[in-house]
VMD Tcl script that draws the C-alpha trace (Angstrom):
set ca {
  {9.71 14.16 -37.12}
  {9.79 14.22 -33.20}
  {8.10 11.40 -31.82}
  {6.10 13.14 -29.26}
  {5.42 10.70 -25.37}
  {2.39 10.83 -22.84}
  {1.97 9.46 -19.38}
  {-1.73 8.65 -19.24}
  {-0.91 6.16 -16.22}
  {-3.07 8.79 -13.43}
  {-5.94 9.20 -16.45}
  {-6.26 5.61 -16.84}
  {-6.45 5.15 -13.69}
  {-9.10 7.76 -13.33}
  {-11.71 6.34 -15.72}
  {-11.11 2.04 -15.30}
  {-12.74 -0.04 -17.83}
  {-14.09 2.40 -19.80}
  {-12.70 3.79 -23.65}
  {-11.21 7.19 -23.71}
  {-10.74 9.66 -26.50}
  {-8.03 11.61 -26.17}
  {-6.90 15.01 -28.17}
  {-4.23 13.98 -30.74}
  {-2.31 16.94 -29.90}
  {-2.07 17.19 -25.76}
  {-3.46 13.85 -25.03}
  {-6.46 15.71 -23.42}
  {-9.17 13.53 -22.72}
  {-12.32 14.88 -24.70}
  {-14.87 11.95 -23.86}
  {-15.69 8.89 -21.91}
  {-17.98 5.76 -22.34}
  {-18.42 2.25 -22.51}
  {-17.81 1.73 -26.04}
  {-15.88 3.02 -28.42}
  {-19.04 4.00 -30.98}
  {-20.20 6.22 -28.13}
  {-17.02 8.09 -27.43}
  {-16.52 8.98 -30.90}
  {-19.72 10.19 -31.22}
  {-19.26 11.97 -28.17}
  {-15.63 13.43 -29.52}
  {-17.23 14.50 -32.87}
  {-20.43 16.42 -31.09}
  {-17.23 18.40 -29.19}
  {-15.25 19.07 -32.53}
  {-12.61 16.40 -32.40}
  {-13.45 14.03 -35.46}
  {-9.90 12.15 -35.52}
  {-9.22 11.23 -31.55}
  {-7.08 8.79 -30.47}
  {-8.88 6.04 -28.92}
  {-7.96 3.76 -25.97}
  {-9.54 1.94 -23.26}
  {-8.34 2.21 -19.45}
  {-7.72 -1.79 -18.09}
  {-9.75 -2.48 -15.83}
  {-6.98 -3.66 -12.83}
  {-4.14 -0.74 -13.60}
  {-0.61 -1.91 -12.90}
  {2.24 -2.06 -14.64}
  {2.64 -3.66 -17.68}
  {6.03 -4.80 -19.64}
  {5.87 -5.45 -23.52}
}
mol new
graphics top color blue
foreach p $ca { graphics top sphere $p radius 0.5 }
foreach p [lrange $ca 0 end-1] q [lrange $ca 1 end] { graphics top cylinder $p $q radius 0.2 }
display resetview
């Protein structure tokens, strides 16, 4: 199985402190809110009901793990 990569680094920056649900396949982003409750519900009302969930930090840089 191919392990498949994303740069989300312009998206993040796009919506800052705020959770994102993203299409598993295309890392599209299919909603936006301030918890992640809300953007579920938001992704399930648009026919997503598995997204992958994240939240945007709230200073973007660049961080090493």
């Amino acid at each position: 199985m191919k392990i498949k990569t994303y740069d989300l680094s312009k998206t993040l920056k796009k919506y800052s402190n705020e959770w994102i649900a993203l299409k598993p396949e295309g890392g599209k982003v299919v909603a936006v809110g301030k918890s992640p409750k809300q953007v579920l519900d938001q992704s399930k009302k648009k026919g997503v009901d598995h997204p992958v969930l994240t939240r945007a930090p709230k200073d973007y840089g660049t961080y090493i793990l």
